[in-house]
TIZADREN-688167 format. One record per residue (C-alpha): residue number from 1; residue in one letter; x, y, z. Coordinates in steps of 0.5 Angstrom, whole numbers. Layout:
<atom><seq>NUM</seq><type>a</type><east>X</east><north>Y</north><up>Z</up></atom>
...
***
This chain:
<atom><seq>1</seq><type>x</type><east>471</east><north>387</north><up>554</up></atom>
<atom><seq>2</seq><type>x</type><east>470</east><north>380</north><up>557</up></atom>
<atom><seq>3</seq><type>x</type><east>465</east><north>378</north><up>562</up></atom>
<atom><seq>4</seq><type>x</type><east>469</east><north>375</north><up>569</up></atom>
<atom><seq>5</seq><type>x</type><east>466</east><north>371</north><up>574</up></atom>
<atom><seq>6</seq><type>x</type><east>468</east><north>374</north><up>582</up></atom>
<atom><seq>7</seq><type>x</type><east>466</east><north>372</north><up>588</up></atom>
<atom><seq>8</seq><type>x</type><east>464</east><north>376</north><up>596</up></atom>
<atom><seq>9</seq><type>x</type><east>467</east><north>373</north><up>601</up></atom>
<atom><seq>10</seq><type>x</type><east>461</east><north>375</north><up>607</up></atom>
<atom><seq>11</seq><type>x</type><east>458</east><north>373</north><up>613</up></atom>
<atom><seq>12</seq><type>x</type><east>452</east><north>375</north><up>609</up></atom>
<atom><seq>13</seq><type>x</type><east>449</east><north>373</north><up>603</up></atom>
<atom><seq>14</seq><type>x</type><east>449</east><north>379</north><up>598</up></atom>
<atom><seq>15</seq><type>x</type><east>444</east><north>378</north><up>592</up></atom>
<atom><seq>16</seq><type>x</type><east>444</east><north>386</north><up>591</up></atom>
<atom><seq>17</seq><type>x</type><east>450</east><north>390</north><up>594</up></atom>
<atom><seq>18</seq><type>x</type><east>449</east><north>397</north><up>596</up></atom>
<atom><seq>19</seq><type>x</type><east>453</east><north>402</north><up>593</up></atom>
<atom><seq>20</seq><type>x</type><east>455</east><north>407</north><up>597</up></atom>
<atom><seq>21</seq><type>x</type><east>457</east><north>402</north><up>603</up></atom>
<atom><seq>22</seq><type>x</type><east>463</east><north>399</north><up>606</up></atom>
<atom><seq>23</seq><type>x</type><east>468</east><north>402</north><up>610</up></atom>
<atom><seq>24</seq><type>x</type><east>471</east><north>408</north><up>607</up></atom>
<atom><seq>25</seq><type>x</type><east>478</east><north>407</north><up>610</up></atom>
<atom><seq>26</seq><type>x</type><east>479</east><north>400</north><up>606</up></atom>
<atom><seq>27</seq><type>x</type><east>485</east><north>399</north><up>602</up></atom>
<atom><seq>28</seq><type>x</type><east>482</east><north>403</north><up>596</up></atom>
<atom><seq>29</seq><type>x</type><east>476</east><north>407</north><up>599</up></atom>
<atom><seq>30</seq><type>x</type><east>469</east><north>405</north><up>600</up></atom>
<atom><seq>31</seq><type>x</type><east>467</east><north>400</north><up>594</up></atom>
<atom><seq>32</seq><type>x</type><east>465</east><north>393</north><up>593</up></atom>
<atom><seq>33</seq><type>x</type><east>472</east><north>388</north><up>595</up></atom>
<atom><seq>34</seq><type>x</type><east>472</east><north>382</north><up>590</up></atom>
<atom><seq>35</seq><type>x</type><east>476</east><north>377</north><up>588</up></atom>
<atom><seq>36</seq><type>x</type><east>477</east><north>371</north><up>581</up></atom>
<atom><seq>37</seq><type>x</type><east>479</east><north>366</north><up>586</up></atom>
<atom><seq>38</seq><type>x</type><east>473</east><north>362</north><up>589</up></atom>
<atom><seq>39</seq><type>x</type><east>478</east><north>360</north><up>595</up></atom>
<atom><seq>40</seq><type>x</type><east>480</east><north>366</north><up>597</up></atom>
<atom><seq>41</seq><type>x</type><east>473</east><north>368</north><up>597</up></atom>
<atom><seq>42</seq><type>x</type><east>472</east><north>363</north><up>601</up></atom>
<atom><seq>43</seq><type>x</type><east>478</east><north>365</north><up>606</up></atom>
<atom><seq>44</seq><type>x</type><east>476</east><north>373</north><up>607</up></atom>
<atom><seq>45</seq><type>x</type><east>469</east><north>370</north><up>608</up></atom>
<atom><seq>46</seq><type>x</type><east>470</east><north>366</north><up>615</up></atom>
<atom><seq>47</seq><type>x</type><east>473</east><north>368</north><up>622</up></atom>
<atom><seq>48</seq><type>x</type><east>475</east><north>363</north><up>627</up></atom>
<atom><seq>49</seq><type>x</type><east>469</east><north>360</north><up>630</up></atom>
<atom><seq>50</seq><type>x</type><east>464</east><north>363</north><up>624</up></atom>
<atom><seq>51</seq><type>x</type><east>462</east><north>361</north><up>617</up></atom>
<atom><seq>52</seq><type>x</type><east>461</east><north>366</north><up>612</up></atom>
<atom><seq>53</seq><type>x</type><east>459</east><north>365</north><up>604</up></atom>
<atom><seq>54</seq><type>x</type><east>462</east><north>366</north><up>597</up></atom>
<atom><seq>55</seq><type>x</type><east>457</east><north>370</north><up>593</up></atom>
<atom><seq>56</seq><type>x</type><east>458</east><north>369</north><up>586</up></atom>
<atom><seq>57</seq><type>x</type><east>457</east><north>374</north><up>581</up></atom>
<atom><seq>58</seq><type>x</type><east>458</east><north>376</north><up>574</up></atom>
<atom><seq>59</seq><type>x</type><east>461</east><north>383</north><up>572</up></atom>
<atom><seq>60</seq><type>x</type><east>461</east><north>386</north><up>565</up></atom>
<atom><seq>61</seq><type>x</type><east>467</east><north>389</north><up>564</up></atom>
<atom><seq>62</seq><type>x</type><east>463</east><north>392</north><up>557</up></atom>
<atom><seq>63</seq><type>x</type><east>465</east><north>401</north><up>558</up></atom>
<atom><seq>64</seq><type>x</type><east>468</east><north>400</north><up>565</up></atom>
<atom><seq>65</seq><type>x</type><east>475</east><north>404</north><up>567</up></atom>
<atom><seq>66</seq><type>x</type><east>479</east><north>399</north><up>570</up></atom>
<atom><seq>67</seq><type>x</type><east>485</east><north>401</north><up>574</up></atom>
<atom><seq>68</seq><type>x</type><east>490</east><north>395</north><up>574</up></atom>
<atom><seq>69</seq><type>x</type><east>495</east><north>397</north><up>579</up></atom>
<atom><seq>70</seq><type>x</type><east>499</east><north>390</north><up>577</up></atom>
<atom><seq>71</seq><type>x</type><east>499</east><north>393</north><up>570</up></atom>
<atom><seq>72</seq><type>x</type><east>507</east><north>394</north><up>567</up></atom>
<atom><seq>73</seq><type>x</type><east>505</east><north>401</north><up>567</up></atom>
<atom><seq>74</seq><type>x</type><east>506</east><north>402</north><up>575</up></atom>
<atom><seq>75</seq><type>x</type><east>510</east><north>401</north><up>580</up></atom>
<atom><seq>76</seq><type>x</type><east>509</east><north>398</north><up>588</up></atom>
<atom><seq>77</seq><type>x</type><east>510</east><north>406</north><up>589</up></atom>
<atom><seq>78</seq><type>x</type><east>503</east><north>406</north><up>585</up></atom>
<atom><seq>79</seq><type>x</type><east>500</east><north>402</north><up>589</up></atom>
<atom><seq>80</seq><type>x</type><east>502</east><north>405</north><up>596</up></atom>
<atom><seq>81</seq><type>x</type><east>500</east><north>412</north><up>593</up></atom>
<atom><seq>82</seq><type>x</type><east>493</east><north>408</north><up>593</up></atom>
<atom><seq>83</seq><type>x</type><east>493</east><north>406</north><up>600</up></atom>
<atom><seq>84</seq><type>x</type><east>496</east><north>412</north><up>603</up></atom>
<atom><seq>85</seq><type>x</type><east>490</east><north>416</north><up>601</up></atom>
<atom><seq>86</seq><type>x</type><east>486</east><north>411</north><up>605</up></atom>
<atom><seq>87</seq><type>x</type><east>489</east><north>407</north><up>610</up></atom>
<atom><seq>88</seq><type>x</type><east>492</east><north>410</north><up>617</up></atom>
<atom><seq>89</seq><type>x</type><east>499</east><north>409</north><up>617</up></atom>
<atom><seq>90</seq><type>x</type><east>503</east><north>408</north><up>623</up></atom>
<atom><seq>91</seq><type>x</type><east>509</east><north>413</north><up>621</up></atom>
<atom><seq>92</seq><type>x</type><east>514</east><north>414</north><up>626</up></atom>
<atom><seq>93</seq><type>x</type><east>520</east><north>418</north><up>622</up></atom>
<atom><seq>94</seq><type>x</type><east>521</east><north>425</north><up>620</up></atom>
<atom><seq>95</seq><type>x</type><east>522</east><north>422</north><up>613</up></atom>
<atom><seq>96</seq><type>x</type><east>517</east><north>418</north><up>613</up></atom>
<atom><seq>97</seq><type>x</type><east>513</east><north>423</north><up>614</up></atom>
<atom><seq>98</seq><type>x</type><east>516</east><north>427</north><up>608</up></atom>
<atom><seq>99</seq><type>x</type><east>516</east><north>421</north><up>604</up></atom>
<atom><seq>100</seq><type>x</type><east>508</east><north>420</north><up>604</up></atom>
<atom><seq>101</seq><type>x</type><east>509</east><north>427</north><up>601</up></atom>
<atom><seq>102</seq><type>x</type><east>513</east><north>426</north><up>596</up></atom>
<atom><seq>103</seq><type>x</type><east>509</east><north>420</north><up>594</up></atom>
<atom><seq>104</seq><type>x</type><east>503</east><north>422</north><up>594</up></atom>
<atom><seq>105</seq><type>x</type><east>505</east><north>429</north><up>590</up></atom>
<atom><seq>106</seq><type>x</type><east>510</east><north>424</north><up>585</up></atom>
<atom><seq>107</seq><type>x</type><east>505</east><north>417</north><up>584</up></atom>
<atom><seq>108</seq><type>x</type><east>499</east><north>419</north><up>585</up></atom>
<atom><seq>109</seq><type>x</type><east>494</east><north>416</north><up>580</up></atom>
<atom><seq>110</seq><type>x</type><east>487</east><north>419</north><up>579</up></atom>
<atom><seq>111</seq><type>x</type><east>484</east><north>413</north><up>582</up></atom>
<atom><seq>112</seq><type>x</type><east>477</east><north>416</north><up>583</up></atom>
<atom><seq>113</seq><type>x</type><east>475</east><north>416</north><up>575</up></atom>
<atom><seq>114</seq><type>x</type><east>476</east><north>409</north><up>576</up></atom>
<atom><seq>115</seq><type>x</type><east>469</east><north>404</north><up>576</up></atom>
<atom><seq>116</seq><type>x</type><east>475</east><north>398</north><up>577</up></atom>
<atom><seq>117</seq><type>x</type><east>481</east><north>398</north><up>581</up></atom>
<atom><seq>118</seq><type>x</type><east>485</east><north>391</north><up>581</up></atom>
<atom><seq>119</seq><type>x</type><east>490</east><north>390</north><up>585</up></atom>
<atom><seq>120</seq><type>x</type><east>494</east><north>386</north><up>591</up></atom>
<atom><seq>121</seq><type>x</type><east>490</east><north>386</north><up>598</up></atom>
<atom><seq>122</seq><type>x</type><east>492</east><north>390</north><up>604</up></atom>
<atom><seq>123</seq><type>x</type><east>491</east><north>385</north><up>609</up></atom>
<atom><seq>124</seq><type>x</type><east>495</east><north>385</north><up>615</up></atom>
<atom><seq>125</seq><type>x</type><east>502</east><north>382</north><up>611</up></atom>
<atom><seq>126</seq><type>x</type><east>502</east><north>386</north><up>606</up></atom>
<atom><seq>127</seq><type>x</type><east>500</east><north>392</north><up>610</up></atom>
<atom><seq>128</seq><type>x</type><east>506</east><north>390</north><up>615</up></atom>
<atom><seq>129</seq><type>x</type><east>510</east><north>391</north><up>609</up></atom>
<atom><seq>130</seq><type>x</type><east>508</east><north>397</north><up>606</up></atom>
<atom><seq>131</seq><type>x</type><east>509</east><north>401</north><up>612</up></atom>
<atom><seq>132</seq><type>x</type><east>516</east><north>398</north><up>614</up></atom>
<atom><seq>133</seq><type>x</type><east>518</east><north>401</north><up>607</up></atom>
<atom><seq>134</seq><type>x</type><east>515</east><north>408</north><up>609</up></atom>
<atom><seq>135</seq><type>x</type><east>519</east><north>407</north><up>616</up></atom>
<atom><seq>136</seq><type>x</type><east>525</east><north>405</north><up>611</up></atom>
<atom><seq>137</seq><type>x</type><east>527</east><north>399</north><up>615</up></atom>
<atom><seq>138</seq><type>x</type><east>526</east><north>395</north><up>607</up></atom>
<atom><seq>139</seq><type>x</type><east>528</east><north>398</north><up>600</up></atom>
<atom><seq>140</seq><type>x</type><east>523</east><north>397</north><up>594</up></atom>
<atom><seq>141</seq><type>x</type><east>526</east><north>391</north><up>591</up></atom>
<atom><seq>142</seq><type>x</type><east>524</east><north>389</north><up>598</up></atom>
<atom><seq>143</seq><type>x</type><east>517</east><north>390</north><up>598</up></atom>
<atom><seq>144</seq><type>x</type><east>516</east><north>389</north><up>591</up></atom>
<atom><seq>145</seq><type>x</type><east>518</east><north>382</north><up>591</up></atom>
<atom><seq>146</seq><type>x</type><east>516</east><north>380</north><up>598</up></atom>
<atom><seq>147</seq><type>x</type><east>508</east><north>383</north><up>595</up></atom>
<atom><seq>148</seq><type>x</type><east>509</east><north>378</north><up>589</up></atom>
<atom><seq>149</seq><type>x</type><east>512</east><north>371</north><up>594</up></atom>
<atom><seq>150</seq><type>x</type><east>507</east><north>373</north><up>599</up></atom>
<atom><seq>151</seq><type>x</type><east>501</east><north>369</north><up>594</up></atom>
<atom><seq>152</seq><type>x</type><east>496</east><north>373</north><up>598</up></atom>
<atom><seq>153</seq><type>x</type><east>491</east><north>374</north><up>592</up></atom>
<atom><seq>154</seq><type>x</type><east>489</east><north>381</north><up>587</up></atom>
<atom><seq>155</seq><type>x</type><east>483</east><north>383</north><up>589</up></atom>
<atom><seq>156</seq><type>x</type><east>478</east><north>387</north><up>584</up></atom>
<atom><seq>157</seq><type>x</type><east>474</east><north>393</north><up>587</up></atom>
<atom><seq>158</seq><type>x</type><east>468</east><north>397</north><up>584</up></atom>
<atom><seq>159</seq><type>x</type><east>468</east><north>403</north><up>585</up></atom>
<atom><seq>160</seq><type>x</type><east>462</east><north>407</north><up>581</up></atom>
<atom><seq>161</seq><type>x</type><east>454</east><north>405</north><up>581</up></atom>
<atom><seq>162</seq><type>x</type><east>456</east><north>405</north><up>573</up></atom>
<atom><seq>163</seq><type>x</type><east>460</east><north>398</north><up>576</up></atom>
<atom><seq>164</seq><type>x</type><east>454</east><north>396</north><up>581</up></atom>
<atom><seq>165</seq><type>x</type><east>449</east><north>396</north><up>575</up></atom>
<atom><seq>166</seq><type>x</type><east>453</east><north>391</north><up>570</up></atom>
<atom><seq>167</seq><type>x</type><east>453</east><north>387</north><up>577</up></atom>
<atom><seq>168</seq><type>x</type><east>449</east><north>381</north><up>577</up></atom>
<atom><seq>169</seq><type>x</type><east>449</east><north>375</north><up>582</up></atom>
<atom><seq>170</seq><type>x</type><east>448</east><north>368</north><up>581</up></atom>
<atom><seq>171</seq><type>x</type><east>448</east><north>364</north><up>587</up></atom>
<atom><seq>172</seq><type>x</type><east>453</east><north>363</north><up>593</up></atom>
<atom><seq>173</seq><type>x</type><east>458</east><north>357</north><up>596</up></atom>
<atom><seq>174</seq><type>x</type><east>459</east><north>356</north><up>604</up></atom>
<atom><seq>175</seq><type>x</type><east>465</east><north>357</north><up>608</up></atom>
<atom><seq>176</seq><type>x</type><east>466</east><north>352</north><up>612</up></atom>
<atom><seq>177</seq><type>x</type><east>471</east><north>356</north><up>618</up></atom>
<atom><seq>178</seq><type>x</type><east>474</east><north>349</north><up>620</up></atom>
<atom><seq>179</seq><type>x</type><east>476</east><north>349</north><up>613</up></atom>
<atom><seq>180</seq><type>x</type><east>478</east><north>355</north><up>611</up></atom>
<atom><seq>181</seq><type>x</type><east>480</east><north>359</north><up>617</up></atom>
<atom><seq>182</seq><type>x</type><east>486</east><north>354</north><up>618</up></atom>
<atom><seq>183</seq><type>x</type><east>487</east><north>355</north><up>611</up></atom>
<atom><seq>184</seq><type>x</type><east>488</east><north>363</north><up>611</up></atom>
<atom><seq>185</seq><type>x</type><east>492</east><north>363</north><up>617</up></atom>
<atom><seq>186</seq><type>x</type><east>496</east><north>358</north><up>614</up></atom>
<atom><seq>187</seq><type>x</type><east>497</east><north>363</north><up>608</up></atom>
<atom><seq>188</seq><type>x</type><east>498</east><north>369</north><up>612</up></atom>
<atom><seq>189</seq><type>x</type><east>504</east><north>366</north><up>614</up></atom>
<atom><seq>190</seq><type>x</type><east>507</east><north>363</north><up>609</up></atom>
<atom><seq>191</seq><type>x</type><east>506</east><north>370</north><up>606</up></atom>
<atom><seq>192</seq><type>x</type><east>510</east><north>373</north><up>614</up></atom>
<atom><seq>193</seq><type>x</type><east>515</east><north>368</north><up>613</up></atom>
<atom><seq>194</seq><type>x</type><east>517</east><north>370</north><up>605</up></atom>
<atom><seq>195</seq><type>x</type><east>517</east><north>377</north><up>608</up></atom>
<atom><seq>196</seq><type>x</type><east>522</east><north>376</north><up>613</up></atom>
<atom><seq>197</seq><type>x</type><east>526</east><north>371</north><up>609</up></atom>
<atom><seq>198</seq><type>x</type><east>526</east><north>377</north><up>604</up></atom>
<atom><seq>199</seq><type>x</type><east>528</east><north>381</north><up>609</up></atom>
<atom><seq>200</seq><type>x</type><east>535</east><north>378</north><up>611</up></atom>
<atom><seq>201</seq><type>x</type><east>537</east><north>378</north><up>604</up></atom>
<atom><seq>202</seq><type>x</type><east>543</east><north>382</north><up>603</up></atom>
<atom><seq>203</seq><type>x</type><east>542</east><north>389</north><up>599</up></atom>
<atom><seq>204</seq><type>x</type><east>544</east><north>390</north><up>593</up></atom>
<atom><seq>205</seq><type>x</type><east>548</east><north>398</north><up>591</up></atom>
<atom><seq>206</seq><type>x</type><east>541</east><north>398</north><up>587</up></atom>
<atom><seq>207</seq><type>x</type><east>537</east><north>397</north><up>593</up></atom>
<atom><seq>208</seq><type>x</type><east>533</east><north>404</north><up>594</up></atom>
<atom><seq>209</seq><type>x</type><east>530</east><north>406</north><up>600</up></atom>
<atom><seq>210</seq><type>x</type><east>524</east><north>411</north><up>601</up></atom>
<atom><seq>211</seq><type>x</type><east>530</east><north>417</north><up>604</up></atom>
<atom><seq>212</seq><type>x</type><east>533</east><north>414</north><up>596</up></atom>
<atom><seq>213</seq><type>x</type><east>527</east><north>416</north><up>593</up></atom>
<atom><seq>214</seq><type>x</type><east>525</east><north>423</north><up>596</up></atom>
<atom><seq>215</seq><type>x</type><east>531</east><north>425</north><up>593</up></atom>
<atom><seq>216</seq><type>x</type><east>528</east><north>425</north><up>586</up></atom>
<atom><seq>217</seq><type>x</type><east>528</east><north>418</north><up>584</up></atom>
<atom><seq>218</seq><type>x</type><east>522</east><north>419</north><up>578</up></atom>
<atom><seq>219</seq><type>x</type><east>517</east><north>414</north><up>577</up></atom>
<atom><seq>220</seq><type>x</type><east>521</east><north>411</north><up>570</up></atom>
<atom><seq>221</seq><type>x</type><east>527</east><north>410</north><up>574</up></atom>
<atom><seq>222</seq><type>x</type><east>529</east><north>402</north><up>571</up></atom>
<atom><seq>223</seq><type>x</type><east>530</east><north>401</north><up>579</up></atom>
<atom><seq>224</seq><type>x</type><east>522</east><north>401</north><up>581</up></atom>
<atom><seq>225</seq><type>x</type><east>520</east><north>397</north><up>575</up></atom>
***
């Protein structure tokens, strides 16, 4: 497998990430959250008056296990397994209580034998989107296509010291806040707007709600595809 060339979006200059660091509660668990796109690096490393940097690094995909979380083989259901077992949601529904359950006892992905986790970014917007299909105010064609619209970019995260040690930085960019900020509120919203457009539209018999889906609904059904 390939080298790829990925980007740290930090207040910081990171020339040797630490494993073991991070927040433990991001989407995925503690790792090292990157992405393909030296703008979106860009737009994660700003605040709103403060500067940040694009570090670039090379990673050696040579003997990682990589969990692509886009890939064919899974489901939006996959992918929200992943974040239930990492972020706080706000269920408010005894069903979508029940629901985290049964997703987390029918989707589930052994995610910690993985050096690699690809996959969409949990930002405010998705997330939004994530728990209003866990409070069954969206179906799952709903979130699937709002996640695809939203352009809100993958992220590749590094989950192992096996996939620290194939790591090696090769310099960084500045982040200009003026510049990019602006450009990542306008992506957020744009991402909101696709959500909400979405939202309204009219549902379909094949519309399956997450009450639809604890009703047995197996990971192969033709619908979550």
């Amino acid at each position: 497998m390939a080298d790829i060339t990925i980007f740290h979006g930090s207040v910081s200059i990171l020339e040797h990430p630490v494993y073991g660091k991070g927040n433990l509660h991001n989407d995925y668990g503690r790792g090292f959250y990157c992405t393909e796109s030296l703008e979106l690096a860009k737009e994660w490393a700003v605040d709103e008056n403060l500067n940040g940097y694009a570090n670039k690094y090379v990673l050696d995909m040579q003997g990682l296990n990589v969990l692509n979380l886009s890939d064919k083989r899974f489901t939006v259901l996959h992918w929200i397994t992943v974040l239930l077992r990492n972020r706080v949601f706000n269920l408010k529904t005894d069903i979508a209580k029940l629901g985290k359950q049964y997703l987390l006892e029918h989707f589930s992905l052994p995610s910690s034998e993985y050096d690699v986790i690809k996959g969409y970014r949990a930002d405010d917007s998705y997330f939004a989107y994530a728990e209003s299909f866990l409070n069954n105010t969206i179906s799952v064609q709903r979130l699937s296509e709002a996640l695809r619209l939203g352009n809100l970019g993958e992220q590749i995260v590094l989950m192992t010291q096996k996939a620290f040690s194939n790591l090696r930085f090769l310099g960084y960019e500045i982040a200009d806040a003026a510049i990019y900020y602006p450009l990542r509120k306008e992506r957020n919203n744009l991402a909101r707007m696709e959500f909400l457009s979405n939202r309204r539209g009219t549902p379909t018999p094949d519309d399956l709600y997450l009450n639809d889906i604890i009703r047995g609904i197996p990971a192969d059904d033709p619908r979550l595809q």
